[in-house]
N, C-alpha and C positions, 0 to 999 in steps of 0.2 A: 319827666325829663324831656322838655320839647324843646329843641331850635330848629325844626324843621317848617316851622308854619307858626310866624310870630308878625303881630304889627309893630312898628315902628311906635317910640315915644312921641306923645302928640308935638312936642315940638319939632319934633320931623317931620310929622305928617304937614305942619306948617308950613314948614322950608321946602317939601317934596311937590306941594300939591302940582307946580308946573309940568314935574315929571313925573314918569309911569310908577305905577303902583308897583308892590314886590307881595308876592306869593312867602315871601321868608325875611324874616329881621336877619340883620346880623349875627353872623356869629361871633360868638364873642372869641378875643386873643385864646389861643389854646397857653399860652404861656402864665397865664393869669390860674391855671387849674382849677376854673369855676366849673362846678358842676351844674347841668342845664337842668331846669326845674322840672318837677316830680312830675306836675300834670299835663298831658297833650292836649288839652283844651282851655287854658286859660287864655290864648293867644288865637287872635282873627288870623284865619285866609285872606288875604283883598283880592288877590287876583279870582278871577270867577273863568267858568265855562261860557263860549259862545256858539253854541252850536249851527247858528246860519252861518256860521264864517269859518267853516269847517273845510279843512283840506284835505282831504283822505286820497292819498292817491292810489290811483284802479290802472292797479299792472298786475299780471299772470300770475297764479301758484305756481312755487314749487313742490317736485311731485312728494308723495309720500307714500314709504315703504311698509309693511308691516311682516316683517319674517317670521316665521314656525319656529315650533321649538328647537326643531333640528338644525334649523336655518341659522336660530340665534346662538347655537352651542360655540361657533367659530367666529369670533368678530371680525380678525382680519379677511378670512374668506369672505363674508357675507359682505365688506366693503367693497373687497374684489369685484364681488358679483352683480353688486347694482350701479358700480362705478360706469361702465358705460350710459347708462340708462342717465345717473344723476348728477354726473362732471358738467354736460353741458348747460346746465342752470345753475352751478357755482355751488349750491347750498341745498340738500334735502333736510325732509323729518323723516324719522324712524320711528315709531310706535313699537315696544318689546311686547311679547305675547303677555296676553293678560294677567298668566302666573307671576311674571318677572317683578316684584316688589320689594326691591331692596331696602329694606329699614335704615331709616335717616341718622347717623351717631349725633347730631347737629341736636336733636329733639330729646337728648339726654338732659336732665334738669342743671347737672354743674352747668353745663353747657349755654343750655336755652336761657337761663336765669341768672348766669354768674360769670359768662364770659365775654368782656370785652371787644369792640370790636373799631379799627377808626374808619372815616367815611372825607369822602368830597363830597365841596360842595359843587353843582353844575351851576350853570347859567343856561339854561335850556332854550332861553332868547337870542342869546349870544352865538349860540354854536354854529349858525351861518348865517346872519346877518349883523353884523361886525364892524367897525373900522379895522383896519392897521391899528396896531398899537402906538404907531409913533404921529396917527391922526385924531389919536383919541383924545374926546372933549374933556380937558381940566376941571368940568364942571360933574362929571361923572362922580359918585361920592365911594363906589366901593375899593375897598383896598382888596388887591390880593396878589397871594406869594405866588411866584411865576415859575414854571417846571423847566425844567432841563434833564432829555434824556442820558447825555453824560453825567459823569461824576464819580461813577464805580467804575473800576479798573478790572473786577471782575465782571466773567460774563452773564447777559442777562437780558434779560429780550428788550430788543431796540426798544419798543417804540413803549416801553414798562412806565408806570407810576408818572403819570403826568401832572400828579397834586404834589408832587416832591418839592420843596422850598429848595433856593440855592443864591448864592452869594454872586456868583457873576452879573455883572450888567447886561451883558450883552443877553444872557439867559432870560435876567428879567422883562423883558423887553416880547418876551413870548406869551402867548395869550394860554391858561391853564385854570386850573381847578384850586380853588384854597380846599385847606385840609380842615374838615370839618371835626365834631363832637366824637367822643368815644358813646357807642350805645354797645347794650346787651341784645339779643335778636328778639328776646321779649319786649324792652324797651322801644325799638324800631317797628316793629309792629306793629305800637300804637301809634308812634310818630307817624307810619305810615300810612294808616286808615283812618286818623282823625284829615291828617290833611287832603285825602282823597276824597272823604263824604263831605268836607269843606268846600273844597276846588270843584265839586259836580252837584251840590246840593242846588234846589229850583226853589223859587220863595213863590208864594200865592200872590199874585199880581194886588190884590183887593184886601186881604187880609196881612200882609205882610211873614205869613208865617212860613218858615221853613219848610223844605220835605224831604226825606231821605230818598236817593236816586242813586240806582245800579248801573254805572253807562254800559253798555256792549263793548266790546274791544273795536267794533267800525266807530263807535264816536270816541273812543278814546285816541282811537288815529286820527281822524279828522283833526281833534282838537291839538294832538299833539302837531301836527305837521303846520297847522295855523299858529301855534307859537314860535315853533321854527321860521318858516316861511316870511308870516305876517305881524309880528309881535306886538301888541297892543300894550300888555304888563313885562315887567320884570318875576321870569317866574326862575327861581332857585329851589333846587330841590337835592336832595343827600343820595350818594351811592356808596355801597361798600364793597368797590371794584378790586382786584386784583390781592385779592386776601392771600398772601402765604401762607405756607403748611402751620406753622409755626401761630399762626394767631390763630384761627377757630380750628385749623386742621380741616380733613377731611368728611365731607357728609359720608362717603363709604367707609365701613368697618372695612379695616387692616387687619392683615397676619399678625401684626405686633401689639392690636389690640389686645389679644390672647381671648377671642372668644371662642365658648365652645357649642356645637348643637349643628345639625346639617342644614339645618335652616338656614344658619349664618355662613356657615362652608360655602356653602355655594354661589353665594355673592361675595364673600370674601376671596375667593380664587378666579372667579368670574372674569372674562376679557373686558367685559363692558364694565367692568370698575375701573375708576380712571387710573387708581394706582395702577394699574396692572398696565394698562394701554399701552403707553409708550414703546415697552421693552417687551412686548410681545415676542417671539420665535417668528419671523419674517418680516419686524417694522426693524429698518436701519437705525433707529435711535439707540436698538438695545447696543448699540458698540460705542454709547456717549458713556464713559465713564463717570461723569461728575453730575448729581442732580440738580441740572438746571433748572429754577422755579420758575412755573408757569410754562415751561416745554416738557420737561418730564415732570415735574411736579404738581399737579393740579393747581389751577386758581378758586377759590371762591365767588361767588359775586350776590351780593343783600342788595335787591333790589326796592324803590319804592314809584310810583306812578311818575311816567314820566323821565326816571333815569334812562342815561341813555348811553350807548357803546356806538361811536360813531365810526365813520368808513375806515377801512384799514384792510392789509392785508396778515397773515399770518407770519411770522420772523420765518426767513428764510424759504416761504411759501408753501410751509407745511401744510397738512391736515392739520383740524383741529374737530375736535367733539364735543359738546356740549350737554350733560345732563340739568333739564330741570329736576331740583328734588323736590319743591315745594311751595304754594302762593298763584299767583295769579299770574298769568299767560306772559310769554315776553313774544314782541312784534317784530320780527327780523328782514331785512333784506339784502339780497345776491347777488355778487354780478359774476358771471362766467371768469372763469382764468383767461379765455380768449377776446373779452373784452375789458379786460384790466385798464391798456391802454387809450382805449375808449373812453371809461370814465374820467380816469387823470386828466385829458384833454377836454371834458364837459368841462369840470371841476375848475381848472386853471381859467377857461372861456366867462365863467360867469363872477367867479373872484379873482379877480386878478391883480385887485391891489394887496390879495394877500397872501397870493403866492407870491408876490415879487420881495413883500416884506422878507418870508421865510419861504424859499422856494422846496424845500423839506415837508411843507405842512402837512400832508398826510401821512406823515412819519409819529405825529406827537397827539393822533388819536383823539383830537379835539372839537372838529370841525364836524359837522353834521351839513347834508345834503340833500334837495328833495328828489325821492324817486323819479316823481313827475316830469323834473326838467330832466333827470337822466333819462328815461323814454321817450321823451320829444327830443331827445339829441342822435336818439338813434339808438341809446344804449341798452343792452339786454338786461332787465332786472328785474327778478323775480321776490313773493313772497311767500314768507313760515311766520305762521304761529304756534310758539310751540307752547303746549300745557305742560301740567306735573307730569312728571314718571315718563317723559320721551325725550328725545336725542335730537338734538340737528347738528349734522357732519357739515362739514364747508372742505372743499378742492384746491389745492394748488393753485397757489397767486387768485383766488374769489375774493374778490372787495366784499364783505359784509357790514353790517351796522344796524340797529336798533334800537326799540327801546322798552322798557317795564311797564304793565299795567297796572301795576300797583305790587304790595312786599308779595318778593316771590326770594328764594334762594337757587340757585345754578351752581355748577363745578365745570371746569373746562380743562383740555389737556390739547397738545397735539401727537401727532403719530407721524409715523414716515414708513407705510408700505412700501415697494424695492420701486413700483413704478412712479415713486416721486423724484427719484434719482436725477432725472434729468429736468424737471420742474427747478428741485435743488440747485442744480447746477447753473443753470440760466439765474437763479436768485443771487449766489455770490458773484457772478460779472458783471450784474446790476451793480449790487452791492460797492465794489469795483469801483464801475465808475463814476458811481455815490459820493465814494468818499467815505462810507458807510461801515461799521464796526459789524462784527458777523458776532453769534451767538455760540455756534459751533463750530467745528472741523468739519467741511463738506466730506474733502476726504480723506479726513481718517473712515468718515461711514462709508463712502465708497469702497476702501479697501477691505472693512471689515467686513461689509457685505461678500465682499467677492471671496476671503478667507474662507467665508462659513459657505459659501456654494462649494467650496472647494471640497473641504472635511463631508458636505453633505454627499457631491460626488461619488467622491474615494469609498465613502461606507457604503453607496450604490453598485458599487463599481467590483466589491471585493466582498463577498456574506460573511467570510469569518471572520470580517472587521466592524461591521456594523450591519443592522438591520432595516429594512422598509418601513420606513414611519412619513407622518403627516409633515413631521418639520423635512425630512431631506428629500421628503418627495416636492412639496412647496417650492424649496432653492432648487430643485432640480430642473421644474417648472420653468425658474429665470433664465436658465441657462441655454444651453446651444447655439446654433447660428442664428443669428438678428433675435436673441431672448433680449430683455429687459436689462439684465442685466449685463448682459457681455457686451452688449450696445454704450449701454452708458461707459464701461471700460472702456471699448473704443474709441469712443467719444473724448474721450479726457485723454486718453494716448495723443489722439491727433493734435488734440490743443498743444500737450507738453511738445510735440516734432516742431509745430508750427513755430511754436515761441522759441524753441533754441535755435533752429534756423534763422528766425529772423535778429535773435544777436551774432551769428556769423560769428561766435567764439572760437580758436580756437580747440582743437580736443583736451590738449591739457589741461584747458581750465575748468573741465568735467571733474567733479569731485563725487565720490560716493558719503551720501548724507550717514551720519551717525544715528544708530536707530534706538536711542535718546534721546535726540536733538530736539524733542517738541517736550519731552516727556513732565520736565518739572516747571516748564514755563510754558507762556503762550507764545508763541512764533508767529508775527503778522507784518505783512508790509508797509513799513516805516512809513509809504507813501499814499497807499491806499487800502491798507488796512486788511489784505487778502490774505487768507490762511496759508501757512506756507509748511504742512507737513510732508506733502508732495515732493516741490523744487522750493530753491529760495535762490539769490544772488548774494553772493557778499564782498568784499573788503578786506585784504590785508590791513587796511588804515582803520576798519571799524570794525574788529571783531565780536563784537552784540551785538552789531545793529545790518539788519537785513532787507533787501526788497522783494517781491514776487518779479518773476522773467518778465512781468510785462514792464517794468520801472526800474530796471538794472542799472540803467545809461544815469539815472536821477540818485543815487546814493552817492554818490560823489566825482571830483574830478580829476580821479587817478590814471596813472595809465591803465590800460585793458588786461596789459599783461600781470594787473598785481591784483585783478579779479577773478573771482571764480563762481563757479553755479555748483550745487547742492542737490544731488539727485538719489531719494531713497532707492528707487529702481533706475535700472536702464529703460531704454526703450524696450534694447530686445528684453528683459525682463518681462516687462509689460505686455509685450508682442505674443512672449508665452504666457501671460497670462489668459489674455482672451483665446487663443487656444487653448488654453487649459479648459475655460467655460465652454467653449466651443465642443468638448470630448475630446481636445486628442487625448491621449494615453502618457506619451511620451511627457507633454506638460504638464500631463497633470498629478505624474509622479517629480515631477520638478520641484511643481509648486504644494504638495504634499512634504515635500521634505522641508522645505518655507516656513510651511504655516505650523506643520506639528514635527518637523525636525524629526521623519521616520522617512528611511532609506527602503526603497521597493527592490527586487526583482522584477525581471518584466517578463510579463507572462507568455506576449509574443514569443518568448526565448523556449518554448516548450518543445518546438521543434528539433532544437540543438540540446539536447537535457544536460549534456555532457560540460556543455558550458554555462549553462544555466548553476550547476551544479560548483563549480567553478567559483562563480559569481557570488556564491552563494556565501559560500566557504572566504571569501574577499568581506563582504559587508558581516563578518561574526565577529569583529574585530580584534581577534589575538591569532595570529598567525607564525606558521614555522614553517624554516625553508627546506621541510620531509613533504610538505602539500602537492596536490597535484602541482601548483605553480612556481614552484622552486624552480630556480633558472639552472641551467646551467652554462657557466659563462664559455667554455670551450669553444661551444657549438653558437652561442649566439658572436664571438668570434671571425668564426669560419665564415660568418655572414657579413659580416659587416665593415667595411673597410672605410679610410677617412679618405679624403677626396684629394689628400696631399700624395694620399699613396702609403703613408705610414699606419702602422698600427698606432691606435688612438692610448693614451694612458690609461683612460678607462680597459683598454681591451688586453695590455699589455699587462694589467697589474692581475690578470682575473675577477672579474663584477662578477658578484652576485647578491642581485637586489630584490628584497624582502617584501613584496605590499604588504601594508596595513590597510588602506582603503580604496576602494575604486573609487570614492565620490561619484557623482550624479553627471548628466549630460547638461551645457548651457548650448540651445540651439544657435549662435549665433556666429557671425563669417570668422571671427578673430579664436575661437573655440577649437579651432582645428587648423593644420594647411595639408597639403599634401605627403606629408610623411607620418603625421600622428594625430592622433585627437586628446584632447588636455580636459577629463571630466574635472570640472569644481571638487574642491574636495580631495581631491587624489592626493595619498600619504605614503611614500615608501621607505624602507631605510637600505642603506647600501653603505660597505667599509669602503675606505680610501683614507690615503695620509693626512696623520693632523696637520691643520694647521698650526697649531702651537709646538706642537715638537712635531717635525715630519721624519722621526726616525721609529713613530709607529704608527699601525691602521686602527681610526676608529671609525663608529658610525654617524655615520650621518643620515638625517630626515628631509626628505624632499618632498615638495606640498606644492599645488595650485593655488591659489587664492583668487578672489573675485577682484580685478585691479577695475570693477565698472567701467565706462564709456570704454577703456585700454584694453578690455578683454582679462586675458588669468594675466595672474603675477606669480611667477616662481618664485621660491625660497628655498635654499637650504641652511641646515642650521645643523652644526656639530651637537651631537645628542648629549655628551657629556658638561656641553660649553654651552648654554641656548643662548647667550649674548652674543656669542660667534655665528652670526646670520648673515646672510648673501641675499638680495632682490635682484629680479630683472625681469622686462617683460620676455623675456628668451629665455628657455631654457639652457640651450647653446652657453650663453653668455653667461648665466648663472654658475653653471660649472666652473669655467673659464675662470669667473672672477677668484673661483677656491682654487685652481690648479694656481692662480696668479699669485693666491698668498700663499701658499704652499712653496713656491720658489723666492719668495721674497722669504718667507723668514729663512728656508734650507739658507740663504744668500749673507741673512741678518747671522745664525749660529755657525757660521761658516764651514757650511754640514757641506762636502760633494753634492753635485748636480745630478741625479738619477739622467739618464739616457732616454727613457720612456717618457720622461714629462714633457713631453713637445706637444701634446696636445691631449683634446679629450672630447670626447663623444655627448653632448650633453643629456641628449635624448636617450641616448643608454645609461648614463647613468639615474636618471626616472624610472625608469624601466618601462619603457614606451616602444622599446623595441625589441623588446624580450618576447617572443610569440606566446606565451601563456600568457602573458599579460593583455598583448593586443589584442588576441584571443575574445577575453575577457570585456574588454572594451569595445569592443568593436559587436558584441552581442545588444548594447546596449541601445545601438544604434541600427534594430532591424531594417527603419525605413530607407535606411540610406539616405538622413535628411541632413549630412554633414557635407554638402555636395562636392568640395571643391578636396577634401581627403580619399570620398569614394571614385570618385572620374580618375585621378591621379591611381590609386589602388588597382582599376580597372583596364586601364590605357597603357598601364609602364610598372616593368616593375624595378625602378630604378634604387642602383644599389650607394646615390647617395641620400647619407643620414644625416648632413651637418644643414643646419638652420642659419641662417641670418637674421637680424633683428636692425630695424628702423630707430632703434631707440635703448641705450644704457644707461638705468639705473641703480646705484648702490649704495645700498641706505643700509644701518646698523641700528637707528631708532627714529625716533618720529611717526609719523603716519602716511600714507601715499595713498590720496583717494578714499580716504576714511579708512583704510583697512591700519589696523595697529601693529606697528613693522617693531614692536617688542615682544 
């Protein structure tokens, strides 16, 4: 079954003789379902080896590691550990201790003998020394189907499947790979080594006879880089690049293989099995929900001499890993992440009629480069050769590329240790201004990174909540001031400041995102394609269709006022986040309540146990008013006076309001003012007259809510009635609004005006000024980081209680800031 190494019908050889000879016939239509002939030798090589005309270019190794056993037990550690050492060459090898021999599933007989597999073909002449496609000679005889990395709507790594056929013009118009023969890896094998002892066989000058010849991997470079460089023949050769799970599957035994024996255990749980890679306990991929193939999902790749993987960087400037498991050495080279830019700009300098064609070109993994002129241009580029049974890792934004010395097989993944984070981050604002489709959620992994520092914290933080282990010591590691991680937080806080300052919105048009909002679709900006689980912009006039902050003004030409931005956190949210990573306490019982919806005591509170105790007795959520903090409304009375001079309604009728929950502290300016502080969360109940009949007391529920950018949003809501609800950013005013329908319907049943209802207390009726309560809250807040409540507290002890509010809202349903006002 050979079309990897065929001559041409002698009447082509006729019509051909003016041009280059081809290392390969045609393939034939894959649509015609002919199957290629049985034997790998019935068909000539022409193109031959020229070894004076050998280009091998002599640039520097990259270095090479060889870990212990102990060393190799922790993959992500040991990456940690040599990462200084091997970042600045872009690309190392790893050699595993010599035990490490994981058995091939690939070399099982179904498999090796019965499984399928398809292949491209290369142009190994072509891949940088080229016309333009739209300067190519009419006289040129090969057809072929032209790739396009669009097409799927799902995601999938950019620069994927460049032998893909597509129907667009302007697509075909791009220089790619036809899609070659289906082989079995038994069947390629031969195909692979007839055309190799073909392509490098030496004949007897005198005798005409053949003789079999082993080249070295130095003339196989040479030669290979003299057909790139300097192309003499037409040489075509088959790769069986970017194999899905799905077609041979994985060389490493899986869990779900269901094998059994320790033998296998061990490499089946193993880090250094690629399945396992990604989703490691400290790479930010494991927070990718969906297995994207080829980033979490291993690739394959069926090499034969000569294929080749040309310059690119990793999607989104991951890690990536590489195991050989079998065959003959593949020839790789590196360029540093810090000379990325470097090469792009060699690259463009010497092709430049074809970057101008497709200025993307090193997006579509097509193009091959010689080291040589990248080190005469100044460029850092290093080389690996790796054999069976070792690893080459590649670094954040490394240009790599290569090529096969004949049938070898590989598996490749990539990873994201926490210090890719900001690698990452620099990739989507590339990406950005690309124009460019992303693969992932930057951050969602950032967030989810910073989740899991959090829970590793708090179990750090508390023994009888968790214990000292590898993984929360790891996240613990990222953490504190200027960590890895709380950096990269920072980092992307300041981005989000920068970008809503610089649209000069508005506050109202601050929306608190729904945290669903990404969940059952992809959320990307309409104009440049940026993930928008963070922030987004949108449109009253387009309600599905969104931009990222940076292209707001570009979704259409409304007024400002009918716009709004989408913010799953606030700033100050955010603000306590990285203090939370940072160690405070206070944050990071915040963000503990966040991430695992578990409500703390604070332990600082040890000193006061009496309120501590209090507190305690608050967050057990069933409460009676026999507790220590049963008010009594007499005495909070006596204290409290309305600024009119009147006793307040509330004070007049007798309050006595019930907590249900203290909720949590939000550090931020609008969280408090000088007479009270409003934790998140806060639940009380307290009688007063219905509003539907006010000729009785029922209860009502008073609650904080997170009104985002606004700060809390009050609510009360008749307990018997929940569609009888009251909003306002005031608590003051929230009352007000129920004293207001209280007298409108007494007005509407033409019930008598009570005397007492002239006014009312609103913060009393919260119970914000009940001393057990403040009490209580005011524990919460040892540092005294509410500053503009404490100075006030400390400076005055002023006896008024009435609030003003900058702003009345009163809503009965709908939503306000994402919060659900039903």
């Amino acid at each position: 079954m050979e079309h990897l190494s065929v001559a041409p019908e002698e009447s082509e050889i006729k019509e051909d003789m003016s041009q280059k000879n081809h290392s390969l016939d045609k393939d034939k239509d894959k649509d015609t379902n002919m199957e290629p002939p049985t034997s790998p030798r019935h068909r000539k090589v022409l193109a031959r080896w020229l070894p004076d005309e050998a280009q091998r270019p002599i640039i520097d190794e990259a270095p090479v590691f060889t870990p212990s056993l102990e060393e190799f037990e922790d993959t992500l550690a040991y990456i940690e550990k040599i990462r200084p050492l091997a970042e600045p060459f872009g690309i190392c090898r790893i050699i595993p201790p010599s035990s490490w021999k994981p058995p091939c599933r690939l070399k099982e007989k179904s498999i090796w003998e019965h499984t399928k597999f398809p292949t491209r073909i290369q142009n190994v002449d072509l891949l940088q020394n080229r016309e333009p496609m739209k300067k190519k000679p009419k006289s040129r005889k090969r057809k072929r189907r032209r790739n396009s990395k669009m097409g799927s709507s799902s995601r999938r790594r950019s620069g994927s499947s460049p032998s893909e056929p597509v129907s667009s013009p302007e697509a075909e118009e791009k220089f790619g790979f036809n899609s070659g023969s289906d082989f079995t890896l038994d069947e390629f094998e031969k195909h692979a080594l007839h055309f190799k002892d073909s392509y490098f066989e030496k004949k007897d000058s005198s005798s005409g006879d053949a003789t079999k010849w082993t080249p070295s991997v130095e003339e196989i470079e040479g030669e290979y880089w003299r057909i790139v460089e300097q192309p003499t023949d037409e040489v075509e050769v088959y790769y069986g690049a970017d194999l899905e799970n799905g077609v041979l599957g994985s060389g490493f035994y899986k869990k779900s293989d269901m094998l059994t024996g320790s033998d296998i255990d061990q490499y089946v749980a193993s880090g250094w099995n690629l399945n396992n890679l990604p989703r490691l306990p400290g790479s930010v991929l494991s927070f990718e929900d969906c297995d994207i193939s080829g980033v979490l999902v291993p690739w394959l790749y069926v090499g034969t001499c000569f294929s080749s993987f040309c310059w690119h960087v990793e999607d989104h400037h991951l890690y990536s890993l590489n195991y050989h498991h079998f065959g003959e050495p593949k020839v790789w080279y590196g360029v540093p992440g810090s000379n990325a830019t470097a090469l792009e700009k060699a690259m463009r300098k010497h092709l430049p009629d074809l970057f101008d064609e497709q200025p993307d070109l090193l997006h579509g993994l097509v193009t091959q480069f010689s080291p040589s002129i990248l080190k005469d241009e100044g460029v850092q580029v290093y080389r690996v050769v790796q054999n069976s049974g070792e690893y080459v890792l590649t670094f954040p934004r490394a240009y790599h590329a290569g090529f096969n010395c004949g049938f070898n097989c590989a598996e490749a993944v990539n990873v994201a240790p926490v210090d890719w984070l900001a690698h990452g981050q620099n990739a989507v604002e590339l990406y950005s201004k690309e124009t460019r489709k992303t693969s992932l959620s930057h951050d969602k992994l950032l967030l989810g990174a910073a989740y899991e520092a959090v829970k590793a914290l708090w179990e750090l933080s508390d023994p009888s909540v968790g214990k000292e282990n590898t993984t929360n010591l790891r996240w613990k590691s990222f953490c504190g001031k200027n960590g890895t991680l709380t950096n990269a937080i920072q980092a992307r806080l300041q981005m989000e400041e920068e970008r809503i300052a610089a649209l000069g919105r508005d506050s109202s048009s601050l929306m608190k995102m729904e945290k669903d909002f990404d969940s059952n679709c992809e959320r990307e900006c309409f104009s440049c394609f940026y993930d928008l689980h963070l922030s987004a912009s949108g449109c009253k006039c387009s309600p599905e269709e969104y931009t990222c902050l940076k292209h707001s003004d570009d979704l259409c030409s409304c007024d400002e006022k009918d716009g709004f931005i989408l913010l799953r956190y606030t700033m100050d949210e955010l603000s306590s986040l990285v203090r939370a990573l940072e160690g405070e306490s206070d944050d990071l019982k915040i963000w503990v309540s966040k991430v695992l919806g578990i409500e703390h005591s604070d332990e600082d509170q040890k000193k006061t146990s009496s309120v501590i105790s209090k507190e305690k007795k608050l967050k057990e959520g069933s409460f009676d008013l026999n507790i220590d903090l049963e008010l009594d409304c007499q005495e909070d009375v006596k204290e409290e006076v309305s600024t009119s001079g009147e006793l307040a309604a509330s004070e007049n009728i007798g309050v006595s309001v019930e907590p249900i929950n203290l909720g949590f502290l939000i550090f931020g300016k609008l969280w408090c003012n000088k007479n009270a502080i409003f934790p998140k969360g806060f639940r009380s109940r307290v009688k007063f007259y219905n509003v539907l009949d006010p000729t009785r007391m029922s209860n009502y529920i008073s609650e904080v809510l997170d009104a985002g950018l606004m700060g809390p949003l009050f609510r009360v809501t008749l307990e018997e009635s929940p569609d009888e609800s009251f909003y306002n950013v005031s608590a003051q005013q929230c009352w007000e609004m129920v004293l207001q329908r209280v007298k409108d319907t007494s007005t509407t049943l033409d019930l008598p005006t009570l005397p007492q209802l002239e006014c009312i207390n609103g913060l009393q009726m919260f119970g914000f000024l009940s001393p057990s309560i403040v009490q209580a809250i005011e524990a919460l807040d040892p540092n005294h980081r509410l500053v503009e409540y404490w100075n006030h507290k400390t400076s005055s002890d002023s006896k008024d209680h009435f609030i003003s509010s900058n702003c009345s809202v009163s809503l009965t349903k709908g939503k306000l800031f994402g919060v659900d006002l039903m």
